[in-house]
mmCIF file of the C-alpha atoms, coordinates in Angstrom:
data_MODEL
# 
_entry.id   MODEL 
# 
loop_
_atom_site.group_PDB 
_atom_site.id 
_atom_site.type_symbol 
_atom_site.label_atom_id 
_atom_site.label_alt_id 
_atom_site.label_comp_id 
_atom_site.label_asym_id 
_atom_site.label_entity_id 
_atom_site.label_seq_id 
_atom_site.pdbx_PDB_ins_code 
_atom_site.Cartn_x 
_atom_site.Cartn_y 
_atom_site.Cartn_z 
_atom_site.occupancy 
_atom_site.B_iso_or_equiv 
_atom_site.pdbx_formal_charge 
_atom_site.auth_seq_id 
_atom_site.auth_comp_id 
_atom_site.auth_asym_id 
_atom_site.auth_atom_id 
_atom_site.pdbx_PDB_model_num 
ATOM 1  C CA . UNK A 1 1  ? 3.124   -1.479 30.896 1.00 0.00 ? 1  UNK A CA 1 
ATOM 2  C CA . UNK A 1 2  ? 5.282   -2.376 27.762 1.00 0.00 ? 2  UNK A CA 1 
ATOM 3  C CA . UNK A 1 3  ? 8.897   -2.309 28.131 1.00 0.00 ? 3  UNK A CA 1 
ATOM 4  C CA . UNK A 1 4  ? 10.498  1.012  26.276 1.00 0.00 ? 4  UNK A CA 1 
ATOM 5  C CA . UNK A 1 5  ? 11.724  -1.432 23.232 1.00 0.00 ? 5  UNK A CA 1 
ATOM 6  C CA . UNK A 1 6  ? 8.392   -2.518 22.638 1.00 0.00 ? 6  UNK A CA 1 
ATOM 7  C CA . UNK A 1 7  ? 7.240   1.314  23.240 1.00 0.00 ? 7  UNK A CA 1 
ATOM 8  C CA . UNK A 1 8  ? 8.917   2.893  20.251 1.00 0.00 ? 8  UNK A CA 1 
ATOM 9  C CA . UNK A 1 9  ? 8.558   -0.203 17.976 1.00 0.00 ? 9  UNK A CA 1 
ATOM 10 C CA . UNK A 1 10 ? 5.294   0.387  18.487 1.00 0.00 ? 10 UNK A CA 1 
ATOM 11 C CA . UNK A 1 11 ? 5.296   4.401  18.277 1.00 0.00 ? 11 UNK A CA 1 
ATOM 12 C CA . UNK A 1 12 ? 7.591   4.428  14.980 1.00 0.00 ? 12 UNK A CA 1 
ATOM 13 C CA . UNK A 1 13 ? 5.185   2.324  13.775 1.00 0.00 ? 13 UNK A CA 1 
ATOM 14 C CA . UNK A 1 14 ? 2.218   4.510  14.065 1.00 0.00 ? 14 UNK A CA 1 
ATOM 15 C CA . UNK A 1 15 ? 4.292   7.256  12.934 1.00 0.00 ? 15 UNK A CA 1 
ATOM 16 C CA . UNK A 1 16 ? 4.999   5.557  9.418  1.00 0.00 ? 16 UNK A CA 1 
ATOM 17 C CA . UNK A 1 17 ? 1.391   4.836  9.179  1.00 0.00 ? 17 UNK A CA 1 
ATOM 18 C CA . UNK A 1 18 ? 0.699   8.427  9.883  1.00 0.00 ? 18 UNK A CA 1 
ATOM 19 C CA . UNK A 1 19 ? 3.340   9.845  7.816  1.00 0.00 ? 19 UNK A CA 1 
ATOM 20 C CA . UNK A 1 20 ? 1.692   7.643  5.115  1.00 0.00 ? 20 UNK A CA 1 
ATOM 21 C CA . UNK A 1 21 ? -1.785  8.802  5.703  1.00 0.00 ? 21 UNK A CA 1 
ATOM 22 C CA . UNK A 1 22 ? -0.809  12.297 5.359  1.00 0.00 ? 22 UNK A CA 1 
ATOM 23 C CA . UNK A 1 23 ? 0.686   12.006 1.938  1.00 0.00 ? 23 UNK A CA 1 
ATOM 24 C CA . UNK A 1 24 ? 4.657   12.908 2.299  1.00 0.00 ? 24 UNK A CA 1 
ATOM 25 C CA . UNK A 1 25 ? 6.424   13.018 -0.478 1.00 0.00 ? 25 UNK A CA 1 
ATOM 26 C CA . UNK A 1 26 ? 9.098   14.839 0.243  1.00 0.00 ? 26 UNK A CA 1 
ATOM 27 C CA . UNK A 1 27 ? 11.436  16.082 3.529  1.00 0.00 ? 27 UNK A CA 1 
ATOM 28 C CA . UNK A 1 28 ? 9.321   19.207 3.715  1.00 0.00 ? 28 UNK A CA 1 
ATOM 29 C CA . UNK A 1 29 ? 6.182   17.353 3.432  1.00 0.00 ? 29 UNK A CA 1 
ATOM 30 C CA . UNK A 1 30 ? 7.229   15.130 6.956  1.00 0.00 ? 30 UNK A CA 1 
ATOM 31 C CA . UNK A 1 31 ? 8.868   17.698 8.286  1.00 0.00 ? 31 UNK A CA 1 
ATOM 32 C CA . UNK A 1 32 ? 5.121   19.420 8.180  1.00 0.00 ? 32 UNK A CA 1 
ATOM 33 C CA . UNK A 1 33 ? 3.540   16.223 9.189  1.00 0.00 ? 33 UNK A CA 1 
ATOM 34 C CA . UNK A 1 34 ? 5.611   15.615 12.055 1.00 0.00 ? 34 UNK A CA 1 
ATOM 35 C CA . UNK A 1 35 ? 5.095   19.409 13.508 1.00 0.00 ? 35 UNK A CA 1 
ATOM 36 C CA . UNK A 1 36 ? 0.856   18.830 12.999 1.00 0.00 ? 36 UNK A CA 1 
ATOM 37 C CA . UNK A 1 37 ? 1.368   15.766 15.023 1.00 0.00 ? 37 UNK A CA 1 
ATOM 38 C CA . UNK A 1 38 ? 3.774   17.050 17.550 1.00 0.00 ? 38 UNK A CA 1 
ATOM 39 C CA . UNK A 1 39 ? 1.309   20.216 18.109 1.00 0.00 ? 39 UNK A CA 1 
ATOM 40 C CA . UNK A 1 40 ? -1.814  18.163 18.430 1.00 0.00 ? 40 UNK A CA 1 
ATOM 41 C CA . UNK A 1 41 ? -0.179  15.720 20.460 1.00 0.00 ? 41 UNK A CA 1 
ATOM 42 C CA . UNK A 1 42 ? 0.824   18.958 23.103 1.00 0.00 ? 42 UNK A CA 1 
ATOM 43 C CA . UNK A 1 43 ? -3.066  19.998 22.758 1.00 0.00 ? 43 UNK A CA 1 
ATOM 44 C CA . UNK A 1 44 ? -3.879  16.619 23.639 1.00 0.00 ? 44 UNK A CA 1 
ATOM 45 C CA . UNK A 1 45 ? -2.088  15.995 26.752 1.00 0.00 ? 45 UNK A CA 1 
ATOM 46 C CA . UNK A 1 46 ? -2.996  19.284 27.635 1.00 0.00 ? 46 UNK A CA 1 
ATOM 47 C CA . UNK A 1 47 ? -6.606  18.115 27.360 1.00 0.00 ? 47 UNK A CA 1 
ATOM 48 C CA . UNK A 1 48 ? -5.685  15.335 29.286 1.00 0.00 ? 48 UNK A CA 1 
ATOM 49 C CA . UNK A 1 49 ? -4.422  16.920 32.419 1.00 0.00 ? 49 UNK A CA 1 
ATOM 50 C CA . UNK A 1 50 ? -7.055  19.476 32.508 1.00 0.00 ? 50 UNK A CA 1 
ATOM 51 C CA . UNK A 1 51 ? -9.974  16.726 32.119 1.00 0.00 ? 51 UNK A CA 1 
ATOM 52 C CA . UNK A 1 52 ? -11.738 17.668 29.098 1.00 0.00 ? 52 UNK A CA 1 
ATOM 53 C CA . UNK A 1 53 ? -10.242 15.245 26.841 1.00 0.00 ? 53 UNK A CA 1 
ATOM 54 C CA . UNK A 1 54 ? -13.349 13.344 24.736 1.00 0.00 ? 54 UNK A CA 1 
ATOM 55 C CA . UNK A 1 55 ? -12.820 9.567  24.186 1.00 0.00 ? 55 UNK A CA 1 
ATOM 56 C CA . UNK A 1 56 ? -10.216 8.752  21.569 1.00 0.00 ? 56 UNK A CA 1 
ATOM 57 C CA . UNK A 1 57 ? -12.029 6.981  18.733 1.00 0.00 ? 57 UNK A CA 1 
ATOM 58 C CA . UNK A 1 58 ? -10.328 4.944  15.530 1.00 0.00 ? 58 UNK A CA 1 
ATOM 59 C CA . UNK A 1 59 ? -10.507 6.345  12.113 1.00 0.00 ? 59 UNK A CA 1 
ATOM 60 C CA . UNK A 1 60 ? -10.449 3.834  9.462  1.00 0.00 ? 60 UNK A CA 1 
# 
């Protein structure tokens, strides 16, 4: 497992490609962005734990 340095390099770096992806433009608009991903994240772990996760798959 990746030392917690390495960790959030690596998570602020997906969450500046996401932030990108969703179009922000302004404080509101990430402040928006960051709740959707916050909530699905929850519904995900959720998913997780209860075993009815489906495979992750890459959007590109």
């Amino acid at each position: 497992m990746l030392i917690k340095e390495e960790q959030d390099k690596i998570a602020l770096h997906f969450i500046a490609g996401f932030l990108n992806s969703y179009g922000c433009n302004s404080l509101d608009d990430v402040d928006g962005a960051l709740q959707h991903l916050i909530d699905t994240a929850k519904v995900t772990q959720s998913q997780y734990r209860n075993g009815t996760a489906e495979k992750a798959t890459s959007i590109n």
